[in-house]
C-alpha positions as CSV (number, residue, x, y, z in Angstrom):
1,X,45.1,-117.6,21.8
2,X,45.3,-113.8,21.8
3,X,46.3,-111.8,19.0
4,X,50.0,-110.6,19.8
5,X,50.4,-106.9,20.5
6,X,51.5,-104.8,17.7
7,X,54.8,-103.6,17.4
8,X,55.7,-100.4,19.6
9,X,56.6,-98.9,16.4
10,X,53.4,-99.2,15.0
11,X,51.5,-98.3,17.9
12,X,53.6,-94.6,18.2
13,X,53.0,-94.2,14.3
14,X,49.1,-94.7,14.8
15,X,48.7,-92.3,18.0
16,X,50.9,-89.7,15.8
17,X,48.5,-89.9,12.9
18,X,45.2,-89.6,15.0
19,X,47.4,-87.0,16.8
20,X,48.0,-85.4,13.6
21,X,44.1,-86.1,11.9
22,X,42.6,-84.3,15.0
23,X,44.8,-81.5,15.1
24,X,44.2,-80.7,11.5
25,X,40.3,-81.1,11.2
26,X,40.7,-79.0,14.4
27,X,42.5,-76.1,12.6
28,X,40.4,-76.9,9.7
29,X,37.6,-75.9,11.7
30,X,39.2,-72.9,13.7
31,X,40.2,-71.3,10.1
32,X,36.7,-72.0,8.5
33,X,35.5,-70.2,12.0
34,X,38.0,-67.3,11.1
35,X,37.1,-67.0,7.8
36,X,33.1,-67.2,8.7
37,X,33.8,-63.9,11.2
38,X,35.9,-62.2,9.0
39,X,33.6,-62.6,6.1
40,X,30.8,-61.3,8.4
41,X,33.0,-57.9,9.8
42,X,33.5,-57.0,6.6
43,X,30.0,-57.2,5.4
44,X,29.1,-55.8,8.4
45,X,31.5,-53.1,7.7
46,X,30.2,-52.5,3.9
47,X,26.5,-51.9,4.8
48,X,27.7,-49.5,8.0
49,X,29.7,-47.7,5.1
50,X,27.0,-48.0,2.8
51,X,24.2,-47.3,5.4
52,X,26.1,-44.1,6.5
53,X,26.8,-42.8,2.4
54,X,23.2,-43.4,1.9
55,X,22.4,-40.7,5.0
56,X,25.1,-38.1,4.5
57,X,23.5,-38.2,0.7
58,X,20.1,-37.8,1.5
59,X,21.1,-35.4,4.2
60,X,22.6,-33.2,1.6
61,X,19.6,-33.9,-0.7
62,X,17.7,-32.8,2.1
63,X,19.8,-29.7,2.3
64,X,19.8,-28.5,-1.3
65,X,16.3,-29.3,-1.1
66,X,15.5,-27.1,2.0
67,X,18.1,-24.0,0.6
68,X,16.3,-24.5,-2.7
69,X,13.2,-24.2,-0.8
70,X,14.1,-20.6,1.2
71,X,15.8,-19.3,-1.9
72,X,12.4,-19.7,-3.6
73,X,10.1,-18.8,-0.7
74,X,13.1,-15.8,0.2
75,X,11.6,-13.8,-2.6
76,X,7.8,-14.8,-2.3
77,X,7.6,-13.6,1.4
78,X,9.5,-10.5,0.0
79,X,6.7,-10.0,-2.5
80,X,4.2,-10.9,0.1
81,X,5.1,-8.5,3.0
82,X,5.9,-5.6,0.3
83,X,2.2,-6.6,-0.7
84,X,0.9,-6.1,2.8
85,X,2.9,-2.6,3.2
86,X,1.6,-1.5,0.0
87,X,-1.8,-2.7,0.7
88,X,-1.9,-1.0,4.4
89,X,-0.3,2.4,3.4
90,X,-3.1,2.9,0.8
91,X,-5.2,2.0,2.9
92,X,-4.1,4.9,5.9
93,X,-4.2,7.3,2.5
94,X,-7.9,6.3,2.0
95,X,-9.2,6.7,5.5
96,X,-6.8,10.4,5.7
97,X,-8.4,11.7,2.3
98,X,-12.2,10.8,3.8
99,X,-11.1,12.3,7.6
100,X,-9.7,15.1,5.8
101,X,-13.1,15.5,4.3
102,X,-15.6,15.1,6.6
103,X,-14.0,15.4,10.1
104,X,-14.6,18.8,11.3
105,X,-11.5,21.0,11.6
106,X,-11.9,21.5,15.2
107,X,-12.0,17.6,16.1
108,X,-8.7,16.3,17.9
109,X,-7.9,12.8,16.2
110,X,-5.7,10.4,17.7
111,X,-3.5,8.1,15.7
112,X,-0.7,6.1,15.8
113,X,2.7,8.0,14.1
114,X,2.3,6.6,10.8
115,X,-1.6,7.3,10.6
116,X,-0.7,11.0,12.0
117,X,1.6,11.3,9.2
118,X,-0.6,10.4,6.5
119,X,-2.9,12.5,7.4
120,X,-0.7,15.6,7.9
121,X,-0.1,14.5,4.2
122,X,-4.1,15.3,3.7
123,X,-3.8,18.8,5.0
124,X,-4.7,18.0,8.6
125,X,-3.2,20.4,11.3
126,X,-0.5,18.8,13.4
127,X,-1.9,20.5,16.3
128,X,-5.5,18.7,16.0
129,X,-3.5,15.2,16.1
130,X,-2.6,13.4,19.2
131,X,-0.4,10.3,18.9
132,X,-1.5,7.2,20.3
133,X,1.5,4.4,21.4
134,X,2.6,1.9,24.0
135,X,2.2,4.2,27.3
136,X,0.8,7.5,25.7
137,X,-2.4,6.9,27.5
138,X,-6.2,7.2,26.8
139,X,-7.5,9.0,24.0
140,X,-10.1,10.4,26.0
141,X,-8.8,14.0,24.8
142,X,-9.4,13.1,21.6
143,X,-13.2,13.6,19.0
144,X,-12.2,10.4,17.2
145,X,-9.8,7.7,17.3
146,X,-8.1,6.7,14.1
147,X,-7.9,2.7,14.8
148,X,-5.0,1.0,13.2
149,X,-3.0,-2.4,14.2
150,X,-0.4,-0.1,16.0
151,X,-3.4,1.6,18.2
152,X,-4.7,-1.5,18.8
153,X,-2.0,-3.3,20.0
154,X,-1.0,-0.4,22.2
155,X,-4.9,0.1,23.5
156,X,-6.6,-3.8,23.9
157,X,-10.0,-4.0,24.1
158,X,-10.8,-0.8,26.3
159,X,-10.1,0.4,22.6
160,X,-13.8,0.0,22.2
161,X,-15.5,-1.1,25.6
162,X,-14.3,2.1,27.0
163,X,-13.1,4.5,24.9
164,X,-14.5,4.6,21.6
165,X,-17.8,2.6,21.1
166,X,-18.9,4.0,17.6
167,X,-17.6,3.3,14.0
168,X,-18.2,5.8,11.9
169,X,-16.2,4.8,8.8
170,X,-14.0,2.1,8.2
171,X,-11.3,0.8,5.3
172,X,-9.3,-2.3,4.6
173,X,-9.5,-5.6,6.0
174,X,-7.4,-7.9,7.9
175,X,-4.2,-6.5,9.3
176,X,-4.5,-3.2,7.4
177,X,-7.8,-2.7,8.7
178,X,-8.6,1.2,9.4
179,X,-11.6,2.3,11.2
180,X,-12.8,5.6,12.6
181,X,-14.4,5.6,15.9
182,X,-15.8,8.4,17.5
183,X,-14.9,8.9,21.1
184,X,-16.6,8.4,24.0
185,X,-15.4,11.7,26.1
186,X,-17.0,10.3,29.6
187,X,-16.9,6.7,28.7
188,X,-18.7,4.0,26.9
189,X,-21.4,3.5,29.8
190,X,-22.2,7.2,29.8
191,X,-22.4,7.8,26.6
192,X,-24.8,4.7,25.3
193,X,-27.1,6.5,27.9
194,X,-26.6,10.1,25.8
195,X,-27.3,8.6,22.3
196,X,-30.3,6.8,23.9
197,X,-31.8,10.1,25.1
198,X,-30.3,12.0,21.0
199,X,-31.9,8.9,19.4
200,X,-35.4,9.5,21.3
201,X,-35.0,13.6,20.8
202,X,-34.1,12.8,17.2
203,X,-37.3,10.4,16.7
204,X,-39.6,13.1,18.4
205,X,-38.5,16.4,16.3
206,X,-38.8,13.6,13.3
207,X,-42.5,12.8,14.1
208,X,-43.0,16.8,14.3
209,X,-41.5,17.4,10.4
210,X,-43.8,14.4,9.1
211,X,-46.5,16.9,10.7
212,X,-45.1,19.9,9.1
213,X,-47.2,20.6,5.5
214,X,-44.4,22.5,4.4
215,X,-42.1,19.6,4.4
216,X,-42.2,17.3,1.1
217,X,-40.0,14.0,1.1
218,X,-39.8,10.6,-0.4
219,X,-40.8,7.2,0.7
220,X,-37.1,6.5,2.4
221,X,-36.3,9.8,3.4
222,X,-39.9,10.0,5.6
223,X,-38.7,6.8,6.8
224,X,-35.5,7.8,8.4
225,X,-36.9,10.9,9.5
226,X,-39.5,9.0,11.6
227,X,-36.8,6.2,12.7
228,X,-34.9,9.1,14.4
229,X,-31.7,8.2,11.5
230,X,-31.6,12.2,10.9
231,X,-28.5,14.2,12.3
232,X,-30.1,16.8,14.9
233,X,-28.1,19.8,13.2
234,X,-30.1,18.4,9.9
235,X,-33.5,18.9,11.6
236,X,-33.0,21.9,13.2
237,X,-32.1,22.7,9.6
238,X,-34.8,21.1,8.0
239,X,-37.1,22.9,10.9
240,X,-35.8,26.6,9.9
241,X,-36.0,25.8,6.1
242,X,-39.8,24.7,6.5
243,X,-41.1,28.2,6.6
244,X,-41.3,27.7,3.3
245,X,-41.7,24.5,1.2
246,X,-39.0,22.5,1.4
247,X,-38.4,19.4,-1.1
248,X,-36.1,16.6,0.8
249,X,-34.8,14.0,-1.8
250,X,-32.7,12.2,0.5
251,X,-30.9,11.9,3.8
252,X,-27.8,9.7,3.4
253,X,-23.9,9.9,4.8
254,X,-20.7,9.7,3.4
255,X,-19.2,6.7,5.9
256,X,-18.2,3.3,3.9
257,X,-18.2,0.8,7.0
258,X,-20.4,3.0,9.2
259,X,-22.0,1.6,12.3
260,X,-26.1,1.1,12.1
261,X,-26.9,4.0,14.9
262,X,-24.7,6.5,13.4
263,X,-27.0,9.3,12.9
264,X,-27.1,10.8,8.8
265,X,-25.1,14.0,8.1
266,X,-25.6,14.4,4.4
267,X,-29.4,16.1,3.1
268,X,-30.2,17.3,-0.4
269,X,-33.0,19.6,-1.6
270,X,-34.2,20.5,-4.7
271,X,-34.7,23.6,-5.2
272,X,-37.5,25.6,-6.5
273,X,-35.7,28.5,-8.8
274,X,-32.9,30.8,-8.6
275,X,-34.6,33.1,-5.6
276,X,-35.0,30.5,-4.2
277,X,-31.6,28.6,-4.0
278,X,-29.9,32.2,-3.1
279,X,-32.1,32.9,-0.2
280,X,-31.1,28.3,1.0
281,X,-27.7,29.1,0.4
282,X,-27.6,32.8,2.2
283,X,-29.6,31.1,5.2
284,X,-27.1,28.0,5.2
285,X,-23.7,30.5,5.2
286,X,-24.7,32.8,7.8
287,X,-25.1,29.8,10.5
288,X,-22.7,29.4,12.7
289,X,-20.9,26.2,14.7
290,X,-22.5,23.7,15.2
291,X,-24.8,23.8,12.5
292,X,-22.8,25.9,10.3
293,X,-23.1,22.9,7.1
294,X,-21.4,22.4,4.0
295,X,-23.0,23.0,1.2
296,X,-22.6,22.3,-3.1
297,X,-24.9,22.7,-6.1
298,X,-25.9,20.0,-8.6
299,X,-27.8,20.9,-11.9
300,X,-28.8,18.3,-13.9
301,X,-31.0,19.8,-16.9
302,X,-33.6,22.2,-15.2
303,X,-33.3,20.3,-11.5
304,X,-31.0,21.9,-9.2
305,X,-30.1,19.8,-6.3
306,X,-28.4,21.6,-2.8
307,X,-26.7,19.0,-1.0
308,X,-26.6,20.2,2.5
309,X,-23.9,18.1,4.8
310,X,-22.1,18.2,8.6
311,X,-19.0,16.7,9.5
312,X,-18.3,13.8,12.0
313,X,-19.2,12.9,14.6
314,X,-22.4,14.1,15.0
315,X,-22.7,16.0,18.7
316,X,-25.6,14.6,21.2
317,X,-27.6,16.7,22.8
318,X,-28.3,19.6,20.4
319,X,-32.4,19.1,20.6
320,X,-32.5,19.7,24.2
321,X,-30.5,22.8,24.3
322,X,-33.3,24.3,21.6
């Protein structure tokens, strides 16, 4: 026989308490779900927080650290660029004392302003100095260029290509760099074709003092004279002063820096007794421009020495005109 039904009663009181079971493992679950996600946001939320403290600190680290940085490299690029001004206005003095010296009185020198200055400073007429800046044009004017940064920068490279091809002294280094170039009055082409023909004239009237009996010199000093390295005012000097016997120690020239071909300005002679030296000096005073020379007297013991020297540049051309 079949088992009887259960009573209704019992059959409501079981469906309520599955009812019940499910719903409560259900919400069981939902708040273990709840829980789970909250959990997560908030550690979520605490590395964010922590990720973005982390940052703004070594962002400020960074920033102390960089501040730190410029306060300490604020003063060494002070002491650096006062370094370089220092460095490049003795420099400009140097080069102005030795144009001042050996440039002749009559040469126009273009420079830029502060180069002009210096050497105004040295004793150098304003009116021999032409001043050399973005759109003052070419130097052509000029006996020598005074070549600094600023003159440079406002002339390129026709600086030397076209305008001045020959150093005859230079100073400094790097950005305070100061040379003196001697101008090339009808350009560079032209005159590489004149100090071809000098250097030739030079090397001839050379070969002719070697020749001369009355001309005594040393090893180096023949050598120069034969290798055409001799100033022309110097040998038509040395030509006048070989009427008598003349005693050539050395040819040399006062240019640090100076360019190979750049012809000697600077003889001394040693002279052979007080008659002598007065009637060399009397000659060497009563000369006129251009081969009117600077002279000075050494004595060291019974040697006198007369050191016999031209100013720069030295002029082409002088052995053909004699």
């Amino acid at each position: 026989m079949p088992a009887p039904a259960p009573p209704w009663r019992v059959v409501i009181a079981t469906t309520v308490r599955l009812w019940w079971q499910r719903r409560n493992a259900s919400w069981r679950r939902t708040q273990a779900l709840r829980l789970i996600v909250s959990l997560l946001v908030i550690a979520l939320v605490a590395v964010s927080a922590t990720a973005i403290h982390l940052a703004q600190k070594q962002a400020t680290a960074t920033q102390h650290a960089n501040r730190g940085a410029e306060r300490r490299a604020g003063p060494a690029r002070s002491v650096q660029d006062t370094a370089a001004l220092a460095a490049a206005a003795a420099t400009r003095q140097r080069a102005a004392a030795w144009i001042a010296a050996q440039v002749g009185r009559s040469v126009i020198i273009a420079c830029d302003p502060a180069m002009c200055t210096a050497l105004q400073q040295h004793g150098v007429p304003a009116a021999n100095l032409t001043p050399v800046g973005p759109g003052s044009g070419d130097p052509l004017g000029s006996g020598i260029v005074v070549s600094t940064m600023a003159v440079r920068n406002a002339l390129g490279e026709r600086l030397t290509s076209v305008y001045a091809p020959v150093i005859i002294a230079t100073f400094g280094t790097g950005q305070s760099l100061v040379q003196v170039l001697a101008t090339a009055p009808d350009g560079a082409a032209a005159f590489a074709v004149a100090e071809q023909a000098d250097l030739t004239a030079r090397r001839a009237a050379g070969r002719q003092l070697l020749r001369n009996q009355n001309v005594h010199l040393s090893a180096m000093a023949a050598r120069q004279l034969a290798a055409g390295q001799v100033d022309s005012r110097l040998l038509i000097t040395l030509a006048a002063l070989a009427r008598h016997p003349v005693r050539v120690t050395r040819f040399g020239d006062a240019g640090p820096g100076v360019s190979s071909d750049v012809p000697l300005r600077d003889m001394a002679i040693r002279s052979a007794g007080p008659r002598y030296l007065q009637s060399v000096l009397a000659f060497l005073r009563a000369q006129r421009a251009p081969l009117l020379a600077r002279t000075a007297v050494n004595r060291t013991g019974e040697t006198t020495i007369v050191h016999i020297e031209f100013t720069a540049p030295s002029p082409t051309g002088l052995l053909m005109k004699t």
